[in-house]
N, C-alpha and C positions, 0 to 999 in steps of 0.2 A: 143689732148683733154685730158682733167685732171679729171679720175674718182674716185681717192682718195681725192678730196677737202675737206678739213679740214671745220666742221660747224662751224658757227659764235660763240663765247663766251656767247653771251644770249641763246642761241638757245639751246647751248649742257647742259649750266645750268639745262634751264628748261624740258630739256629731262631728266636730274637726277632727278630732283625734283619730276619728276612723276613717273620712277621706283621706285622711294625709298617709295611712297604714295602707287603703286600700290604692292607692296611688303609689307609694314607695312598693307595693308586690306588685305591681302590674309591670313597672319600670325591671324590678329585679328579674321577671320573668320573659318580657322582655331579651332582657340584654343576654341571661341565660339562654335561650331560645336562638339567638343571631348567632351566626357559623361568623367564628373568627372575632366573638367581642365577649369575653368572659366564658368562654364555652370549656374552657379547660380549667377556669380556676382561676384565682387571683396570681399564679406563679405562670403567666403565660406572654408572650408579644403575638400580636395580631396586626396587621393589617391586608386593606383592599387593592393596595397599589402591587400589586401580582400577576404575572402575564406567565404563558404558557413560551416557552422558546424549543427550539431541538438543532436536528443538524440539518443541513441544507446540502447536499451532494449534488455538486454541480457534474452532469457527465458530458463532459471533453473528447474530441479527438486526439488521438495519440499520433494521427498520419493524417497528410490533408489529402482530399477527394471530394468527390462531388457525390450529393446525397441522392440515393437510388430508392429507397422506402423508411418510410417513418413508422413504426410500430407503434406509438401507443403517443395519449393528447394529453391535456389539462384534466386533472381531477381522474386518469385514470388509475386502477394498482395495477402496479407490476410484482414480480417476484422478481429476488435476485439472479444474475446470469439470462433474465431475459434479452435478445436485441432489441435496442430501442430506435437505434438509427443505421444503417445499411449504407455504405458507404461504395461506388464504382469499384471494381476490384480487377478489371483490365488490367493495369498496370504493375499492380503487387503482383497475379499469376505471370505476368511478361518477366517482373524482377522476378521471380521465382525459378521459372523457365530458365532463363540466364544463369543461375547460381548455381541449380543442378548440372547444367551441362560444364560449367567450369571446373567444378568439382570430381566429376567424371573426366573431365581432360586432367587433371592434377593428380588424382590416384591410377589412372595410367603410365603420365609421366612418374608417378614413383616406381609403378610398377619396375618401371623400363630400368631404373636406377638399380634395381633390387638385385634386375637379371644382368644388368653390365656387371656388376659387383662378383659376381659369380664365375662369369665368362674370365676376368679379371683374376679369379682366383685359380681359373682352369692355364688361362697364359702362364702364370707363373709355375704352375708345374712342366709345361711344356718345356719355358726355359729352361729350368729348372736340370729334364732330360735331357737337354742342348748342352747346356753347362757339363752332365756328367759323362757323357759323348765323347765332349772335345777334350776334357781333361782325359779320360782316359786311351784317346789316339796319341795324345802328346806321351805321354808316360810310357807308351807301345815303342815310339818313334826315339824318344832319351836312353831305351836300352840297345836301342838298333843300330844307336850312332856311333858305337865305339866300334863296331864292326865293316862300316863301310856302306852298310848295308841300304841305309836311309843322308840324305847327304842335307846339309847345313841347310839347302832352303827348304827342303820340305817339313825341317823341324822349325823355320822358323813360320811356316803358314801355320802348322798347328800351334804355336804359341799364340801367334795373331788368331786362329778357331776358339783357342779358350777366355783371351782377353774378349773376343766380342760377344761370345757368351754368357762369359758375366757381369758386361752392358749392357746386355739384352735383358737378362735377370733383374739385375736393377732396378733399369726401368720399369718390367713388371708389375714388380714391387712397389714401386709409388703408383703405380695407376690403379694396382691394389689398397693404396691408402687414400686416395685421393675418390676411389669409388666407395669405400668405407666408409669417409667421413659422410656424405649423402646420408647414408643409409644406415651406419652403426647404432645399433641399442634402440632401434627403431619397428615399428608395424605402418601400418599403410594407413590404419586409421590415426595413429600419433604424431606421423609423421606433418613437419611443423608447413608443408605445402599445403599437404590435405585439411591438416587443420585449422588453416587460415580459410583454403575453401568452403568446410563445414562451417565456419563460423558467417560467410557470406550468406552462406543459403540459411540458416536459423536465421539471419536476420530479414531474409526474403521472405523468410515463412512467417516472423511471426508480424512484418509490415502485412501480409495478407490476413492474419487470423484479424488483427486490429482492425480492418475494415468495417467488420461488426461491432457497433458498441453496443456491449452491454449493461445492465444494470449494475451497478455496485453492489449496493444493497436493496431491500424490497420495501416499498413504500408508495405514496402519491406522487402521481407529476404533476411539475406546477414549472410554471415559466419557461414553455417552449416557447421560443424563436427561430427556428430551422423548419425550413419552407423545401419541399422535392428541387432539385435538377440545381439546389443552390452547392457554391465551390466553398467549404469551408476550410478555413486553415487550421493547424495543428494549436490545439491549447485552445480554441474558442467555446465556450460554453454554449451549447445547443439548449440544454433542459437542464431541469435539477430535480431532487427523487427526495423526499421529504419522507422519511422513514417513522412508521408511527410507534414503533418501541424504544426509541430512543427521544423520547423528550423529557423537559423537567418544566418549572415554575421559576422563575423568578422573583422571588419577591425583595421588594423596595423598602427597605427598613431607615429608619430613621436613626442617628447615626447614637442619643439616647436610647432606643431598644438592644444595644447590640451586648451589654454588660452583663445579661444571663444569658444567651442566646451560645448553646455547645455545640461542636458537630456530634453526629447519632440523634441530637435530640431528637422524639417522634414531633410529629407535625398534622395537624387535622386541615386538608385541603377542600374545596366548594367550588364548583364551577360556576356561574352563571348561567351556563347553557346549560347544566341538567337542574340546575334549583339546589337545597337542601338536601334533597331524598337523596343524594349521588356523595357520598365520602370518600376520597381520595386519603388512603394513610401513608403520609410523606416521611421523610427525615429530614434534617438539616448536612449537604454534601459540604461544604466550601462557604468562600465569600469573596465576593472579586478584589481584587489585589487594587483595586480606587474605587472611589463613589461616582457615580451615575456624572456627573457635574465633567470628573476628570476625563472621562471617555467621551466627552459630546465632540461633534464636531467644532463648534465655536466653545471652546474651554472657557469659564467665568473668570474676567480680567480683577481678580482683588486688590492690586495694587492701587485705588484709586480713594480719591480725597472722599468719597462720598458713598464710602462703605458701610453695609446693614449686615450685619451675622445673618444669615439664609442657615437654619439645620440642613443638613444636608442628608442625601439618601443614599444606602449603600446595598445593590443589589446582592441578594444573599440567595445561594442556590439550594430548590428543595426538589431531594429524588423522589421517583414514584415508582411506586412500582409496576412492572409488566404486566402481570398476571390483570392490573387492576387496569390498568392503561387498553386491555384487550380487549375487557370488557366495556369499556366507556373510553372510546379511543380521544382523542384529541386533535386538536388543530393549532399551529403557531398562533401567536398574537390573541388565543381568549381571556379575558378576565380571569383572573381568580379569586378569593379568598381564604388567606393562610392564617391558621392559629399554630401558634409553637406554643409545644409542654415545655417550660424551662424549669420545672419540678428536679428537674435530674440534671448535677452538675459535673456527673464523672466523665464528659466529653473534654478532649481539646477546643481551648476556646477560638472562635470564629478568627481573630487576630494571629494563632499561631498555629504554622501547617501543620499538618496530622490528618487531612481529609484523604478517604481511598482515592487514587488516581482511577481517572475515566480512561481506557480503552475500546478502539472501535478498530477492526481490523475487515477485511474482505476477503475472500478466495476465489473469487472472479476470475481474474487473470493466471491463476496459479498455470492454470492447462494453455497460457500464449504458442509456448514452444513443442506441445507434443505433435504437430503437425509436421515438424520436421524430421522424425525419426524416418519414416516410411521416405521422403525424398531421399534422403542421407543413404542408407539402404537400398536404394534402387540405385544411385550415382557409386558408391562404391562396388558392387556387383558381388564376386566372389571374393572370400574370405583371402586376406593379407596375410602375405606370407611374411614368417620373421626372419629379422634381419640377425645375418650369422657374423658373431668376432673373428 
């Protein structure tokens, strides 16, 4: 019996014919199936060269001091306006001490100015009464003289009463303007003493609020280096706060994908760290302004005899969204894989600006200087009186 029988010529055909069908669908399904490699269609760019990036807030002292508690480590959350780092504050309440009492010595001496000014304005009416005194002894004395009655010296002391009268007045008068200028068009809080003073103490108060840093914004900490009872200077980076709503993807495009690639395009993003099951629905935000090559620290020397064309990569930025980032938070530096729909060409193209500008703003600090109201207020005391023309 013959168990190696060779099949008929149509028969083995069409056995090829349908591994080769069942082979081409398994490949097509396949690729179909893969996040990021036909998953959108023939009208798409894809690739795995994709990393997770965001922002990095380093948080700084504003004032140098010696650190008194550390609130929070590696890997823990903070919220924003938490303190993180607790700075000595001896020294800012000592400056602050000082600024108030200067300030209270400066809206007294105005005070004082306010009240010579016054005094100043009451002399010259005095003189004022002296001037009309002696003018009118002399007047008494010029119709007495044609009589005998009053004799030549006595009119001339009243002449001499009314010229020194109205030296007396005079001078009033300028000590009247010269206490005016002080004070004219002036309050006690505006005045340009006091307010150099106030400007001393907000800056006493808000070197002291600075002593606590706070969080910027709310996120991870990662890369503490600030150790207790250490003296750190002003501008030294203690930590940094890795905010998890604000990150994106970068993906690595090849400098051939970038000719349908719009901004808005949608975007089908994949993590590695959650698998498949996890979709990230991205857009295309921007494209860096060079390729990955021009940003390296050691830039690639082209000018040289023994030059290979390298295609080059050009990181291209894709947003995510929050709601979705909250649910499936992230980390810098994970893998990704990115599919762009280039189906839809009504975007500005990656080459020419038109991407929405990124803003990141804080309100942290806004409240530095409300500490200094209540000082300001106790150092001024009673209400400033106005200053009269």
């Amino acid at each position: 019996m013959e168990t190696n029988k060779e099949l008929p010529a149509p028969k083995r055909r069409k056995l090829a014919i349908g591994l080769a069908v069942a082979v081409a669908a398994a490949a097509v399904g396949i690729a179909l199936s893969a996040p990021g490699i036909l998953n959108l269609g023939w009208n798409s760019e894809s690739t795995e060269d994709a990393y997770v990036e965001g922002n990095l807030v380093q948080v700084t002292p504003q004032v140098a001091g010696t650190v008194t508690r550390i609130g929070a480590d590696n890997t823990d959350y903070v919220q924003a306006g938490e303190v993180l780092v607790q700075l000595n504050e001896l020294d800012a309440r000592l400056a602050l001490d000082r600024a108030e009492a200067g300030l209270a010595r400066a809206a007294r001496q105005v005070r004082s100015q306010f009240a010579n000014a016054e005094q100043m304005r009451a002399n010259v009416a005095l003189r004022e009464s002296d001037l009309a005194r002696a003018a009118s002894n002399l007047q008494r004395r010029r119709a007495l003289s044609g009589t005998g009655a009053v004799s030549g010296e006595d009119l001339r002391h009243a002449e001499d009463a009314v010229a020194a009268a109205r030296a007396a007045l005079n001078a009033a008068r300028q000590q009247v303007a010269a206490a005016d200028a002080l004070v004219s068009g002036a309050t006690v809080e505006n005045h340009p003493e006091v307010a150099a003073a106030i400007a001393q103490l907000r800056d006493a108060s808000v070197a002291l609020s600075r002593t606590a840093l706070a969080a910027p914004v709310g996120g991870i900490v990662a890369r503490r280096n600030v150790q207790l009872g250490q003296r750190v200077a002003q501008g030294a980076p203690l930590m940094a706060i890795i905010p998890l709503d604000q990150m994106w993807v970068t993906a690595n495009l090849k400098e051939t994908q970038l000719r349908d690639v719009r901004i808005g395009q949608k975007v089908r993003v994949t993590a590695d760290v959650y698998g498949n099951d996890v979709v990230f629905q991205g857009r295309v935000a921007g494209q860096e302004a060079g390729t990955g090559s021009a940003f390296a620290l050691v830039p690639a020397q082209n000018a040289t005899g023994n030059w290979i064309k390298v295609v080059q990569r050009v990181p291209v930025r894709i947003a995510l969204d929050p709601k979705e980032l909250a649910r499936h938070p992230l980390r810098l530096g994970l893998s990704m894989k990115v599919a762009i729909d280039t189906s839809r060409q009504d975007g500005p193209p990656l080459m020419q600006a038109g991407a929405a500008r990124q803003r990141y703003e804080t309100s942290v600090y806004a409240a530095e200087d409300d500490g200094a109201a209540q000082a300001i207020q106790r150092a001024l005391g009673a209400p400033a009186p106005v200053a009269k023309r």
